[in-house]
N, C-alpha and C positions, 0 to 999 in steps of 0.2 A: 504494500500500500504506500504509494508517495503522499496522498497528503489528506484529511479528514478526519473525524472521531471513530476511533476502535476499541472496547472493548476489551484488555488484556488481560484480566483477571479477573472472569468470572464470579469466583466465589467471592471475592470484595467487591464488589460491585463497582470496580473502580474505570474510571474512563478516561482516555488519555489524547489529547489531540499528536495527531501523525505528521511532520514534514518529514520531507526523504534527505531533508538538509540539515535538519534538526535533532532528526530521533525523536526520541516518545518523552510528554510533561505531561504530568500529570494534568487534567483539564483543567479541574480548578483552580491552578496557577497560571493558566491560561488568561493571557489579557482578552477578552474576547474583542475589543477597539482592533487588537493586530490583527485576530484571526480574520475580522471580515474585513478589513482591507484586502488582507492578501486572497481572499477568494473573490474582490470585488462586489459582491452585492449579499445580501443579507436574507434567508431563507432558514430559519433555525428550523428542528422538529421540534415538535411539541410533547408532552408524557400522556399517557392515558391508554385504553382502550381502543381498537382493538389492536394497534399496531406495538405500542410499549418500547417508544422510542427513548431516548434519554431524554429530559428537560433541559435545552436548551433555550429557551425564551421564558427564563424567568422577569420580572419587573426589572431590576437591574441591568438583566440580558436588553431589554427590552429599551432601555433608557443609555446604553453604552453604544447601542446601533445607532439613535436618532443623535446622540453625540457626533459622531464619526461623519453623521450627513447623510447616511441612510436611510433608506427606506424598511421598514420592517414585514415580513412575507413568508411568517409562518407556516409548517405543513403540519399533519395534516389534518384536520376537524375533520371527527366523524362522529360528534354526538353533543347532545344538548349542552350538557352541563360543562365539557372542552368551553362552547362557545361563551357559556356565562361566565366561568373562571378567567376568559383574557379576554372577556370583554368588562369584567370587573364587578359581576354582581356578587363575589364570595370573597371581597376583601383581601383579594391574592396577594396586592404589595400595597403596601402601607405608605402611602405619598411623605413623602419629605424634604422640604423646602422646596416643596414646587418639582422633585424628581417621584418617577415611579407611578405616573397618572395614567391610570385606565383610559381606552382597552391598549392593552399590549399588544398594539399590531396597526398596521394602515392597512393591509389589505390580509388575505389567505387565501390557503390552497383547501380543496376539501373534495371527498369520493362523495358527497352529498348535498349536492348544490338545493333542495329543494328543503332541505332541513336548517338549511344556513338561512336560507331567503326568507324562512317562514319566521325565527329566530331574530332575524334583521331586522322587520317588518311589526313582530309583536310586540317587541322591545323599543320600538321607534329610533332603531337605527337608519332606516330604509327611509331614504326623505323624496319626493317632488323632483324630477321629474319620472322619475325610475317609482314602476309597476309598486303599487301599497297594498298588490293581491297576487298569491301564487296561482299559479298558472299550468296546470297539468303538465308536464311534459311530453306528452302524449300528443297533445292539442299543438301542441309548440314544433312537435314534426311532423305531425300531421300538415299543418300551414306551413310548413317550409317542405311541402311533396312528398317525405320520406312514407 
C-alpha cells in the first residue's frame, strides 16, 4: 500500500495512516490538515453500520478540513440516525469558541439517496428551489424513458 489508512493491528484496534515515503504513524498523531493536503480534497469515511469504517470525520476532523480551505464530503450515509449524528441532532461535538458547529459536512456521498432527501426535507434542510417532496424513483425513470 503507498498511501491511505490500514489497519495493522487488528486486535488493538489501532489505525495507522500509510505513505510509501513515510512508513506507518500511528493515525492519531496524524495531523489530519497534512493528510488532506497531500491527497488534495477531502472525502473522510464515516463509523456506523453497515459498512464499519473507521471514524474519520469526527467534529474536529471536520473543523481541521474547513481550516485547510476545504470542502468536506463524507462517505458513506446509509441510515437515519448517521444523518442526524453529523448533521448534529445528538450533540456529536460540542462547539467551542465558534469551532466544531454542526452539521459536519457540506455535502455526502450515500447508497440511499431517497432516505437522505427524505431526512433533508423533514429536518428542513432541503430549502427553495430544490423539490420539498420525494419523488419515487420509479417515477423519476420512468420520465427520463428508462
Amino acid at each position: 500500500m503507498t498511501g491511505g489508512i490500514e489497519k495493522i493491528r487488528p486486535d488493538e484496534g489501532e489505525w495507522y495512516a500509510v505513505s510509501g515515503k513515510n512508513g506507518r504513524t500511528p493515525y492519531y498523531k496524524c495531523e489530519l490538515y497534512h493528510i488532506c493536503q497531500w491527497n488534495g480534497s477531502s472525502g473522510p469515511c464515516i463509523a456506523g453500520a453497515p459498512n464499519d469504517y473507521p471514524e474519520l470525520n469526527q467534529p474536529w476532523q471536520d473543523y481541521l478540513i474547513h481550516k485547510a480551505g476545504m470542502k468536506n464530503h463524507p462517505y458513506t450515509f446509509d441510515t437515519y440516525d448517521q444523518m442526524a449524528k453529523y448533521f448534529g441532532q445528538y450533540n456529536f461535538g460540542v462547539e467551542i469558541d465558534g469551532k466544531y458547529k454542526a452539521p459536519y459536512l457540506d455535502a455526502l456521498f450515500t447508497n440511499h439517496s431517497d432516505m437522505s432527501i427524505n431526512y433533508m426535507i423533514t429536518q428542513g434542510w432541503r430549502k427553495s428551489p430544490a423539490s420539498e417532496t420525494l419523488v419515487d424513483a420509479k417515477v423519476v425513470l420512468e420520465r427520463l424513458g428508462y
